[in-house]
N, C-alpha and C positions, 0 to 999 in steps of 0.2 A: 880516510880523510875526505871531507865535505869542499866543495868548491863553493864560492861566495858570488851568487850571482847578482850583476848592481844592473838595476831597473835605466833604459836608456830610454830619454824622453821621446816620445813620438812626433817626427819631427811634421808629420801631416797636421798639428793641429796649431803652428804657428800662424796661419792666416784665419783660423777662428776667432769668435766670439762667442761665448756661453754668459745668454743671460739666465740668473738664477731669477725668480717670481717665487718665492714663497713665505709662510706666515712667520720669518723667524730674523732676527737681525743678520745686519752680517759679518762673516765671520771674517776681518781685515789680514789678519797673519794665513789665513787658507787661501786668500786670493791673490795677494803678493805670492805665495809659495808656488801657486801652478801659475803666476806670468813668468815666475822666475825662471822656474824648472822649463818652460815653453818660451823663449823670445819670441814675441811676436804675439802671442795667444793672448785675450784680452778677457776680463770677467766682469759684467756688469749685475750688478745687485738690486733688486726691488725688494722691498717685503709688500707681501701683496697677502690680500685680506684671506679667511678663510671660510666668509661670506659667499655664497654662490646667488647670481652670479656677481666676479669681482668688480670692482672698478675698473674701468677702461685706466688704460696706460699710457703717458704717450708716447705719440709715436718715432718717436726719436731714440727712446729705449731699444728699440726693434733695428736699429738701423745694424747691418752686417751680420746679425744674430744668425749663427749656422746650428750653434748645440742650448735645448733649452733642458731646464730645472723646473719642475714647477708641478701645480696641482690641477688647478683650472685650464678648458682649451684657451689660448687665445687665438684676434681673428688670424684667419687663414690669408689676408692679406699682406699682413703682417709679418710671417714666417715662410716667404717665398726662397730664403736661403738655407732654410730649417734642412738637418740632414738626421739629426738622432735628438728622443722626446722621452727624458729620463721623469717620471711623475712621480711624488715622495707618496701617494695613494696606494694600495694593495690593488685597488681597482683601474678600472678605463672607463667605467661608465657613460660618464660625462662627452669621452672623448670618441665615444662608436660613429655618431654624426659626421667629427670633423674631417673634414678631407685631408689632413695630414698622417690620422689615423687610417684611411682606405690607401695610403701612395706608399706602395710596396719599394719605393725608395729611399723612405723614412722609418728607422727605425725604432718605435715608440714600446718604453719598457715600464713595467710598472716596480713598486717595493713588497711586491708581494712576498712574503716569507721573511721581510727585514722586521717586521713589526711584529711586538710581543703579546702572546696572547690573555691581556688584563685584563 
């Protein structure tokens, strides 16, 4: 007999904010799901071009932002609450310059291995 283990929300990421930045609408029943699952956690949506480089953003987007989504760096003024830089890219190219990418207190991941090889 199997025990049923039920996923118990992390309760560290109630004072975040995860903006997503990238080329794709958004997903409204995904982002109700994880404020729901998280009180407190909040999810702010761009779609942002897949232009390099993008349009500037403003900056009001950015306000409390601790977890970002996204392709492109954005500025490094911007992201002074930034703790982990989830990129939907295989790559980091772009991102070797930014200083968020050198601050070994930031966690910046790529989708390397999620994309198929067409």
């Amino acid at each position: 007999m199997g025990s049923t283990v039920t996923a118990q929300p992390a309760k560290s990421l109630s004072h975040d904010v995860l903006l997503v930045a990238i080329p794709f609408p958004p997903q409204d029943q995904w982002m109700a799901r994880l404020e729901a699952l998280y009180p407190g956690f909040k999810v702010r949506w761009v779609v942002q071009s897949t232009n390099y480089p993008p349009e500037p953003l403003p900056e009001e987007v950015y306000d409390g932002v601790t977890i970002l989504l996204t392709l492109w760096p954005h500025p490094i003024e911007r992201l002074q609450k930034v703790r982990y830089v989830q990129l939907i890219s295989a790559g980091a190219d772009k991102w070797i310059p930014h200083e968020l990418y050198k601050n070994p207190d930031v966690l910046l991941c790529t989708a390397n291995g999620a994309h198929s090889y067409v």
